[in-house]
C-alpha atoms as an extended CHARMM CRD file, in Angstrom:
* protein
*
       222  EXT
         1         1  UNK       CA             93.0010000000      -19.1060000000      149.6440000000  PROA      1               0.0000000000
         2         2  UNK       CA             93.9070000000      -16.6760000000      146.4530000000  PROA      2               0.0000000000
         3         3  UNK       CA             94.5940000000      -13.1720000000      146.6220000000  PROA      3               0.0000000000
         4         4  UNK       CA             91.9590000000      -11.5830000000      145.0070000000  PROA      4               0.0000000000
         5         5  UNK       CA             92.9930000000       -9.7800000000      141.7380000000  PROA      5               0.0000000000
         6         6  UNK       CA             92.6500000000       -5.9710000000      142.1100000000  PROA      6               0.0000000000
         7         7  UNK       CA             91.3550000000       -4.0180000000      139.3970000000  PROA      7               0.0000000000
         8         8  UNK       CA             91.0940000000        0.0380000000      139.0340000000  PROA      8               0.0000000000
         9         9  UNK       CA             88.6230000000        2.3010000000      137.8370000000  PROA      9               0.0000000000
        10        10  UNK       CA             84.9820000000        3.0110000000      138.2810000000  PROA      10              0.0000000000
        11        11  UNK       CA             82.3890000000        0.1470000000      137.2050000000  PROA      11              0.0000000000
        12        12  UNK       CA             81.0340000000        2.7380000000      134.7220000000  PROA      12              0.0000000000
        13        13  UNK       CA             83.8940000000        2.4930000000      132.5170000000  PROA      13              0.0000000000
        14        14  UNK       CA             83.4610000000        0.6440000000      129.4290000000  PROA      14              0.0000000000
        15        15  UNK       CA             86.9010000000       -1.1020000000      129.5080000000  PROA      15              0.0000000000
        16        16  UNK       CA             86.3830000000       -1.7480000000      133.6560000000  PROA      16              0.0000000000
        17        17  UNK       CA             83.4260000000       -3.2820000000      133.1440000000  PROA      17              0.0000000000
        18        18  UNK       CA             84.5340000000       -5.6660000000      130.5830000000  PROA      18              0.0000000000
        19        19  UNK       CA             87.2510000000       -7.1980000000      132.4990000000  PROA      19              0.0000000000
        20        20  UNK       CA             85.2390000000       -7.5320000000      135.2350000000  PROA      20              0.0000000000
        21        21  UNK       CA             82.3860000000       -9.4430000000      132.8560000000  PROA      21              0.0000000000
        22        22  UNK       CA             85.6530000000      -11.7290000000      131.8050000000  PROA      22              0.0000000000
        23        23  UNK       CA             86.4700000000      -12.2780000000      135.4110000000  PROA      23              0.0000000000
        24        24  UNK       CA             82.4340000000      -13.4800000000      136.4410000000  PROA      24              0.0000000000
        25        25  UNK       CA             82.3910000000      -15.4100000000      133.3020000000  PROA      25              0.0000000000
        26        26  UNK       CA             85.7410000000      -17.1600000000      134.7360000000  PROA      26              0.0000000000
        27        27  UNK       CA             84.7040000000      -17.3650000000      138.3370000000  PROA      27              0.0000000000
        28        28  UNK       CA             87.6860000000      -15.1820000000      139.5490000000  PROA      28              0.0000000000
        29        29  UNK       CA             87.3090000000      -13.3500000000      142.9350000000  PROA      29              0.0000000000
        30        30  UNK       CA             88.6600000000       -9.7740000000      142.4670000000  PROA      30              0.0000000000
        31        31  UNK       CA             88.3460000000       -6.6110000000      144.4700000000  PROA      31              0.0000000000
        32        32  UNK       CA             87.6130000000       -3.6660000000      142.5020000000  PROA      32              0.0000000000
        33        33  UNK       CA             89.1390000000       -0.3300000000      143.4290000000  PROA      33              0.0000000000
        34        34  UNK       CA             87.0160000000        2.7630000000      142.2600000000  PROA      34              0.0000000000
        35        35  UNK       CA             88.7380000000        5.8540000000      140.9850000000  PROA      35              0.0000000000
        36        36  UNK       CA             87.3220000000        9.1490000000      141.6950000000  PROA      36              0.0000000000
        37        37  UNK       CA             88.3090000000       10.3580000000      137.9860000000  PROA      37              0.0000000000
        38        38  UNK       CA             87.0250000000       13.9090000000      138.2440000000  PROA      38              0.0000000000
        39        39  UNK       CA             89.0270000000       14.5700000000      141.1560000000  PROA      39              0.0000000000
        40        40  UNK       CA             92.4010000000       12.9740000000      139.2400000000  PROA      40              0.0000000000
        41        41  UNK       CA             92.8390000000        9.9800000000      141.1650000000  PROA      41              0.0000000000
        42        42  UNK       CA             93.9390000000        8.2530000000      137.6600000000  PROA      42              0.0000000000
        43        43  UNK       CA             96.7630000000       10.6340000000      137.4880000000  PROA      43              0.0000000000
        44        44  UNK       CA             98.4900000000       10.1220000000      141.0260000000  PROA      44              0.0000000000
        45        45  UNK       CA            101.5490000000        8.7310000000      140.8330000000  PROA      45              0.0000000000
        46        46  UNK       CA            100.8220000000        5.4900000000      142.6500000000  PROA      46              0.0000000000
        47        47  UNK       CA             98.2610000000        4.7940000000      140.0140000000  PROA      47              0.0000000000
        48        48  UNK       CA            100.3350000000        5.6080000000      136.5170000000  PROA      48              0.0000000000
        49        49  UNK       CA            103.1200000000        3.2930000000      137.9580000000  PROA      49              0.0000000000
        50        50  UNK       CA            100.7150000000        0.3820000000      137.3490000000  PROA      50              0.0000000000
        51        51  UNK       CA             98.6730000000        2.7880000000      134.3240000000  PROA      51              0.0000000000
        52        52  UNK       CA            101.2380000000        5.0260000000      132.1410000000  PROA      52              0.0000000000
        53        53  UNK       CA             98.7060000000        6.4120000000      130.2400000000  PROA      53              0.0000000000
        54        54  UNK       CA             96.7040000000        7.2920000000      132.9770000000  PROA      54              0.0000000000
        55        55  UNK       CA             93.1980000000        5.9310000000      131.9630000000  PROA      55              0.0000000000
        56        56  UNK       CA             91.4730000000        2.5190000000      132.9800000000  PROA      56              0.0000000000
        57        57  UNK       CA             91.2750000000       -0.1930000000      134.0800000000  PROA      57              0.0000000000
        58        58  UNK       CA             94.4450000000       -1.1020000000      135.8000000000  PROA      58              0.0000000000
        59        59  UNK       CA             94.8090000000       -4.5490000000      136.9650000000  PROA      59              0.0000000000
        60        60  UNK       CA             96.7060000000       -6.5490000000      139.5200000000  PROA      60              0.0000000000
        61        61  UNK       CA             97.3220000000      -10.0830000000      140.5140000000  PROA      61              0.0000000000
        62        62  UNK       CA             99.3250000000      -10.3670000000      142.9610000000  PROA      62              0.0000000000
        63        63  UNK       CA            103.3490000000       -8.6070000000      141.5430000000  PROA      63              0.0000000000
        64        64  UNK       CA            101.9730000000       -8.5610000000      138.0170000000  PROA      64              0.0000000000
        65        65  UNK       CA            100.2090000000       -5.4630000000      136.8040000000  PROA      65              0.0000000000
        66        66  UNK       CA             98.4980000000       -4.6890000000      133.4250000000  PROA      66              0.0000000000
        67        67  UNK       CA             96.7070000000       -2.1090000000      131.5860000000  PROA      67              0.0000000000
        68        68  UNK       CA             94.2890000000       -2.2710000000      128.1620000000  PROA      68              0.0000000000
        69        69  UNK       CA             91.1120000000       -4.3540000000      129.1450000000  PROA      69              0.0000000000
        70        70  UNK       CA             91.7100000000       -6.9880000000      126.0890000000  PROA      70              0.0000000000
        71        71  UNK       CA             94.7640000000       -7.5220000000      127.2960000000  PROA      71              0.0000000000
        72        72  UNK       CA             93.6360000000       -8.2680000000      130.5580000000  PROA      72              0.0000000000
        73        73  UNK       CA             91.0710000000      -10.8450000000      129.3890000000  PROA      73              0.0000000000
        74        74  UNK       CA             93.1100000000      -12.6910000000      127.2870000000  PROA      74              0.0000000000
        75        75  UNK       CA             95.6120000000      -13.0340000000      130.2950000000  PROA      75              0.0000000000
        76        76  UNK       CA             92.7730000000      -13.8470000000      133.0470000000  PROA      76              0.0000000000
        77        77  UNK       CA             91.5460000000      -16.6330000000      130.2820000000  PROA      77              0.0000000000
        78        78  UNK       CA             94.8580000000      -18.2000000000      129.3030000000  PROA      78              0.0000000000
        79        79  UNK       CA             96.3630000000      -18.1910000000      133.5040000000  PROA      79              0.0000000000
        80        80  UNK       CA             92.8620000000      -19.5510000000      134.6490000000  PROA      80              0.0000000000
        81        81  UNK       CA             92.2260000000      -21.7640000000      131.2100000000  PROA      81              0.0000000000
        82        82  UNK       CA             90.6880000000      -24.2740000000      133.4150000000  PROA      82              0.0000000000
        83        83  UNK       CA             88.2360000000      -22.5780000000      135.6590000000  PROA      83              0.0000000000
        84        84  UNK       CA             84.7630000000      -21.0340000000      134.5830000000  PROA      84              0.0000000000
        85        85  UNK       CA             84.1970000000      -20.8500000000      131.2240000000  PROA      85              0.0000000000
        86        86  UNK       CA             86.5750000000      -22.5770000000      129.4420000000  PROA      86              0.0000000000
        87        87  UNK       CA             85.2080000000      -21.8790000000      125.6050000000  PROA      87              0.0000000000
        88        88  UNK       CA             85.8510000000      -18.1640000000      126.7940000000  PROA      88              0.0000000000
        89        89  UNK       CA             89.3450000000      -17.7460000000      125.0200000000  PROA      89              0.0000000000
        90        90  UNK       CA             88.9620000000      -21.2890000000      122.8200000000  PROA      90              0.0000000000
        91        91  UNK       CA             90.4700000000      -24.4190000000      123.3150000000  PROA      91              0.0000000000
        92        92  UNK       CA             92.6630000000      -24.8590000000      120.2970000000  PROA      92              0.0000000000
        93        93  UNK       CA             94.8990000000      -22.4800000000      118.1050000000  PROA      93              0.0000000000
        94        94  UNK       CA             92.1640000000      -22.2550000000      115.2520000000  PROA      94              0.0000000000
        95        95  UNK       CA             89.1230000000      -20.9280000000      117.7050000000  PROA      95              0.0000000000
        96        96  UNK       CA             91.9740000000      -18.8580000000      118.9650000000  PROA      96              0.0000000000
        97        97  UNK       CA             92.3710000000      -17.0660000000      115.9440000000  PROA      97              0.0000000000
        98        98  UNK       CA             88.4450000000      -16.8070000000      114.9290000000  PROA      98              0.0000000000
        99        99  UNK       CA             88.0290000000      -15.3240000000      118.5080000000  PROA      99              0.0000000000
       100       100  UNK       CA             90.6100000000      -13.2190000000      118.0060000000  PROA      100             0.0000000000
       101       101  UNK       CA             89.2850000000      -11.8890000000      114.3680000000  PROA      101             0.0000000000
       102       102  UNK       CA             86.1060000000      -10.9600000000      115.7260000000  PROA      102             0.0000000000
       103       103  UNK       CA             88.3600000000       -8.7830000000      119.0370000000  PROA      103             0.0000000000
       104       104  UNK       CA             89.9220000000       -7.6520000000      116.0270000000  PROA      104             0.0000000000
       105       105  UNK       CA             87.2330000000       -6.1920000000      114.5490000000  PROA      105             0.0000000000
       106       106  UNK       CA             85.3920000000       -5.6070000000      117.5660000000  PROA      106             0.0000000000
       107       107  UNK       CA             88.6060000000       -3.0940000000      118.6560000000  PROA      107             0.0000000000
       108       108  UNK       CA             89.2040000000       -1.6980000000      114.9890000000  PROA      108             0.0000000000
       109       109  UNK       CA             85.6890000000       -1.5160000000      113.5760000000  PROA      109             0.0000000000
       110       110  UNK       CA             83.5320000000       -1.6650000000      116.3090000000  PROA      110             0.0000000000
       111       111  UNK       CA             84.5710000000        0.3590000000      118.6300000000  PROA      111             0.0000000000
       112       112  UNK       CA             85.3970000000        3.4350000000      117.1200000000  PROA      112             0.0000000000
       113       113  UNK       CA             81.8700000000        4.4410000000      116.3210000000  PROA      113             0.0000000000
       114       114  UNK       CA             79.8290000000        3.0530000000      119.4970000000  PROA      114             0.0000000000
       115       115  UNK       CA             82.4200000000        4.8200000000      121.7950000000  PROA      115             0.0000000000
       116       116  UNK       CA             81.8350000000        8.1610000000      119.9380000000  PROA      116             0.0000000000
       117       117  UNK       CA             78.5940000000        7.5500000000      120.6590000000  PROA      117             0.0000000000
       118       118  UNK       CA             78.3350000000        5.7210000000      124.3360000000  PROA      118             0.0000000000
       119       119  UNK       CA             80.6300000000        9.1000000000      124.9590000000  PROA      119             0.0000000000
       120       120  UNK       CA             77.9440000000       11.5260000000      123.2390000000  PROA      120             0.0000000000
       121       121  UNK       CA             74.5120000000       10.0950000000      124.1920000000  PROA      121             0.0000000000
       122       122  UNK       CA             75.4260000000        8.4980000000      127.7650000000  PROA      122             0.0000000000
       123       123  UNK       CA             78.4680000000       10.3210000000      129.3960000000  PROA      123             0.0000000000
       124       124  UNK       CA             78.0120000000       13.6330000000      127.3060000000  PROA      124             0.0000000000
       125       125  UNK       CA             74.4870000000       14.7010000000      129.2680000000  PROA      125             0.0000000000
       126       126  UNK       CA             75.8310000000       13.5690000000      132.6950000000  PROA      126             0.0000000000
       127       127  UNK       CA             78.7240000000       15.8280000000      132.2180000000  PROA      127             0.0000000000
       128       128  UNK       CA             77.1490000000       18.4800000000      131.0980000000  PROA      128             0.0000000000
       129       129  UNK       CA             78.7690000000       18.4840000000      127.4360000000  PROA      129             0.0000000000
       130       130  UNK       CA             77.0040000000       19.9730000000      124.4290000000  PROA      130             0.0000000000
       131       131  UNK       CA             76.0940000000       17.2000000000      122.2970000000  PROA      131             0.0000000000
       132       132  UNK       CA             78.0690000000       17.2260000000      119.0660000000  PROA      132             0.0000000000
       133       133  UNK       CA             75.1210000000       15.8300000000      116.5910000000  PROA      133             0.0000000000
       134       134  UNK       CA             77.5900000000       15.2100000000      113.3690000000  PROA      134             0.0000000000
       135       135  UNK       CA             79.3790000000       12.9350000000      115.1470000000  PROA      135             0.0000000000
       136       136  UNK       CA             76.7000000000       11.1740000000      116.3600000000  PROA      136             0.0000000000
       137       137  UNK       CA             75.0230000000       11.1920000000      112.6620000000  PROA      137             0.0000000000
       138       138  UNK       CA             78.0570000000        9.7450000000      111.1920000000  PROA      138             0.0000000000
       139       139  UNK       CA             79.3220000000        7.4080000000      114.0530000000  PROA      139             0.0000000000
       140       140  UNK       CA             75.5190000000        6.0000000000      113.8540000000  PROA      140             0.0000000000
       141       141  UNK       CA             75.8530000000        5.4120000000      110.2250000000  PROA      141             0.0000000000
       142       142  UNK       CA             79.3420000000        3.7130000000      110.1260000000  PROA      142             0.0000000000
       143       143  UNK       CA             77.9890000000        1.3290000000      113.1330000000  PROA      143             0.0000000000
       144       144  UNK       CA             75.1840000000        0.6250000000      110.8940000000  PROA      144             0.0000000000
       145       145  UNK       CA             77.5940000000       -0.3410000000      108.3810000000  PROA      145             0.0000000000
       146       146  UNK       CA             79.6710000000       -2.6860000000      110.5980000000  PROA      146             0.0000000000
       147       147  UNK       CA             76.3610000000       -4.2470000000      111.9860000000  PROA      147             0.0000000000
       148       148  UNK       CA             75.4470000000       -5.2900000000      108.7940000000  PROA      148             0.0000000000
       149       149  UNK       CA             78.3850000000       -7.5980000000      108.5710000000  PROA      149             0.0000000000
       150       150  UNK       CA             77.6910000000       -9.0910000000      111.8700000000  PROA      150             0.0000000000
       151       151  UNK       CA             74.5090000000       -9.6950000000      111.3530000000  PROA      151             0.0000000000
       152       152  UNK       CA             75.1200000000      -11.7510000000      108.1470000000  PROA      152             0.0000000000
       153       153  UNK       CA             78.1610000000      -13.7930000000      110.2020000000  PROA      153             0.0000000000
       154       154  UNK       CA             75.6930000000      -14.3320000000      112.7840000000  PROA      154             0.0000000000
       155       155  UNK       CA             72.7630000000      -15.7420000000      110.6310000000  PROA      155             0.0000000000
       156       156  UNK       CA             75.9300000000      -18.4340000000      109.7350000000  PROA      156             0.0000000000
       157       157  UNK       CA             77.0060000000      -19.2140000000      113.7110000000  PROA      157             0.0000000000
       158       158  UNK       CA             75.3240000000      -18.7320000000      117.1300000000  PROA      158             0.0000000000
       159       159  UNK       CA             78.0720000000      -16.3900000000      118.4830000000  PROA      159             0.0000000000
       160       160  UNK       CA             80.5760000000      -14.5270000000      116.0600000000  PROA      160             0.0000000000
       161       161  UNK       CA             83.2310000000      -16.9500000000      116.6530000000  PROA      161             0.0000000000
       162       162  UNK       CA             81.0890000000      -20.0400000000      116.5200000000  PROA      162             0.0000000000
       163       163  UNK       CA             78.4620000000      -21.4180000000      118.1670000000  PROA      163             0.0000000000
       164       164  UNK       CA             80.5020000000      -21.0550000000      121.9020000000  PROA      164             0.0000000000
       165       165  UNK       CA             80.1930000000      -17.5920000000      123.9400000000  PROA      165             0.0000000000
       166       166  UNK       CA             83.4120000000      -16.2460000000      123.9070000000  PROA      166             0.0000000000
       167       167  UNK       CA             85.5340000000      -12.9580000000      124.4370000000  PROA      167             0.0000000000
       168       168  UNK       CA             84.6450000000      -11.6150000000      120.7700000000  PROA      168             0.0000000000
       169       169  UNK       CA             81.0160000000      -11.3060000000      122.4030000000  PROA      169             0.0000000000
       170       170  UNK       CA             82.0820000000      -10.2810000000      125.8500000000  PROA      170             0.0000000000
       171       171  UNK       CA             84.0200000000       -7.1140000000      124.2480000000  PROA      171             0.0000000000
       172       172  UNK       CA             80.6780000000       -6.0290000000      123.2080000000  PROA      172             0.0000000000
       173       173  UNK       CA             78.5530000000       -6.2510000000      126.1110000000  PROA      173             0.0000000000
       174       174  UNK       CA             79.9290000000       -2.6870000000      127.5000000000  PROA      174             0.0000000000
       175       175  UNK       CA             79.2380000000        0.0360000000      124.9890000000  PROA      175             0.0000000000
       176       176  UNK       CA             75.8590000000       -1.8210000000      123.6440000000  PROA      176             0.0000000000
       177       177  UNK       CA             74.7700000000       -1.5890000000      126.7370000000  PROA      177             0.0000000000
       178       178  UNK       CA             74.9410000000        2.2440000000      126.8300000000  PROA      178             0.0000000000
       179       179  UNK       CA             73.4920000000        2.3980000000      123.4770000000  PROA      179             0.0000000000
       180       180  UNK       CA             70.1670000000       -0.0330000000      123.9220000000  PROA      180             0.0000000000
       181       181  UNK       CA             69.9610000000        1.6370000000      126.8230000000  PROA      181             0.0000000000
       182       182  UNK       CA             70.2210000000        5.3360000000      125.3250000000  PROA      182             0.0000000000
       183       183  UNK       CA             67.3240000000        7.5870000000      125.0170000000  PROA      183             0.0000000000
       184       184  UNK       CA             68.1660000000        8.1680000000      121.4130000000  PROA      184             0.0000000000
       185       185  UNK       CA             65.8100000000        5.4560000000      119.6790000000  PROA      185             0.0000000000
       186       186  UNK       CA             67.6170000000        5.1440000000      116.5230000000  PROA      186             0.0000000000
       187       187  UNK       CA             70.8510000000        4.3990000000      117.8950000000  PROA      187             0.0000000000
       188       188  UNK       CA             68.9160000000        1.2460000000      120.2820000000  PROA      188             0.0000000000
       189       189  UNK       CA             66.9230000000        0.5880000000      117.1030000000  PROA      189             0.0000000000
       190       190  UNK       CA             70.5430000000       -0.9090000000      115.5550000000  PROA      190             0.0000000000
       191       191  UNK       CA             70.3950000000       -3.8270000000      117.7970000000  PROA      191             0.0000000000
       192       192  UNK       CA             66.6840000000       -4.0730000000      118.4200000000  PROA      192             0.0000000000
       193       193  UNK       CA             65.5610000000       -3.9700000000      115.1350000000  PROA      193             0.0000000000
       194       194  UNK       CA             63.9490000000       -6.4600000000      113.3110000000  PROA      194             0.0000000000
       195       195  UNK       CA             65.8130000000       -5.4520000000      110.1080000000  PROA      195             0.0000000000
       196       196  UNK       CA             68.8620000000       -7.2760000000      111.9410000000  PROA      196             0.0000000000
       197       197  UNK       CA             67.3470000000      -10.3740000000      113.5250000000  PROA      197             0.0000000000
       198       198  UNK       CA             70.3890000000      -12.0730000000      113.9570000000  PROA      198             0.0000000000
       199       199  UNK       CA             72.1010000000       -9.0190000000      115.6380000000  PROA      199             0.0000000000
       200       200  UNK       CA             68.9090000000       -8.8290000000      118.2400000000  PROA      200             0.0000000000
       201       201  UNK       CA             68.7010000000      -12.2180000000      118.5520000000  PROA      201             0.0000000000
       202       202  UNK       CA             72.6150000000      -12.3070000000      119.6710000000  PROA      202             0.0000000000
       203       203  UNK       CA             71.8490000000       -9.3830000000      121.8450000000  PROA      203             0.0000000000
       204       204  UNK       CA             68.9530000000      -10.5040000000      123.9520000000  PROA      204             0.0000000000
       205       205  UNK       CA             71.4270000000      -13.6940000000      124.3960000000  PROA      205             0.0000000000
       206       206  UNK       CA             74.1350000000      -12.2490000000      125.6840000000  PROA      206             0.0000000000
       207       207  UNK       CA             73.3840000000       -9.5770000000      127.1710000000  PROA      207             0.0000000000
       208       208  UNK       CA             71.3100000000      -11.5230000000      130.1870000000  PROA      208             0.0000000000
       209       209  UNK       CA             74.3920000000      -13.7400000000      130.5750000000  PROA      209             0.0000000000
       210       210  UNK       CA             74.7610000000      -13.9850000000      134.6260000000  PROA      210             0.0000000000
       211       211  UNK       CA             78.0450000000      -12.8430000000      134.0680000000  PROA      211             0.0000000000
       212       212  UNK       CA             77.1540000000       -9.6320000000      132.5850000000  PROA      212             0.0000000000
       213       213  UNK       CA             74.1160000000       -9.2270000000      134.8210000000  PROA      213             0.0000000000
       214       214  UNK       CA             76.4010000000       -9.0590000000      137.7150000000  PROA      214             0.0000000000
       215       215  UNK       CA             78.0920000000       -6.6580000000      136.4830000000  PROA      215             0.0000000000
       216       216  UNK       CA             75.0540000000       -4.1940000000      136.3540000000  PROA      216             0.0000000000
       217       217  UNK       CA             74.4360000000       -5.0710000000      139.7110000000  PROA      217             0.0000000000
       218       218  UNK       CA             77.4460000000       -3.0500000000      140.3850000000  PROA      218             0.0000000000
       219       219  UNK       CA             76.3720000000       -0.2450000000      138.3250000000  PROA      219             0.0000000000
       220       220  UNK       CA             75.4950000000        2.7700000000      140.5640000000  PROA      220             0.0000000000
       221       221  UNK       CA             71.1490000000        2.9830000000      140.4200000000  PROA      221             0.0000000000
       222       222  UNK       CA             69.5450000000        6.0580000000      139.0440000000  PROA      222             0.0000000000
């Protein structure tokens, strides 16, 4: 029987829990190893020999070891191409390179604003932070801005690299997540709103994927 891959950090993590979405979807056992960050577990020795940079997730399988959770998907899809989900990472060099356009911009335009704001309206309260609302004016009107282009790709395909789920939707699951879920209405409006069909309609899709809704399962309950 396999080892089970490891992987680091606390399910509430963004980047944690999309490699853990990418292992469900590929029907990979793993064992995930929480971090106690506010006591500086990520900063122990043991851990930045596998993590440099000190942040998460860090992943193992077996003597390998990884960091940066895109990384770590594309590597669980192309070792394990056969099991699972096999449309997850494509099956030839062209849906490669459509799937990874869309990580592209999910990493470079994407992500920028909904962090800012998954950090601000979800983490920010729970930590006690003073909400900083200029960011979270602007960051909501650049995501607006990069939602508008998905929503016209995905009036053209099912999924934004085709009509297969793959890990240009996975990437996403994490931080919209936080923000449908955010008590901020405008910010859930973005992906709920009927002014972006196709954008809600790709939502409500993936978003009760059993891989995904396994994940939450993991999430601690309020």
């Amino acid at each position: 029987m396999a080892t089970p891959v490891k992987v680091y950090g606390p399910v509430i993590s963004t980047a944690v829990s999309r490699v853990l979405a990418c292992l469900n979807e590929k029907d990979i056992q793993f064992q995930l190893i929480p971090l106690n960050m506010s006591k500086g577990e990520h900063k122990k020795p043991n851990f930045l020999k596998i993590q440099p940079f000190a942040q998460v997730p860090a992943f193992e399988d077996d003597d390998i070891s990884l960091f940066e959770s895109r990384a770590i998907c594309r590597y669980i899809c192309e070792k394990h191409g056969e099991k699972g989900n096999k449309e997850l990472y494509g099956t030839n060099p062209l849906v490669k390179a459509s799937i990874d356009q869309w990580l592209e911009a999910e990493g470079q335009s994407f992500n920028p604003p909904s962090s800012t704001l998954v950090f601000q309206l979800a983490f920010a309260p729970r930590m006690k932070i003073k909400q900083d609302e200029g960011a979270i004016k602007q960051s909501k009107e650049k995501l607006g801005k990069v939602l508008d282009v998905y929503d016209k790709r995905l009036g053209e395909t099912r999924f934004l690299a085709g009509d297969e789920f793959t890990l240009a939707d996975l990437s996403h699951l994490p931080n919209i997540h936080y923000l449908v879920a955010s008590a901020d209405a405008d910010t859930a409006s973005l992906f709920t709103s009927s002014s972006r069909d196709n954008v809600s309609r790709w939502w409500s899709e993936i978003s009760t994927r059993q891989s995904w809704m396994k994940v939450l399962d993991l999430h601690p309950k309020h």
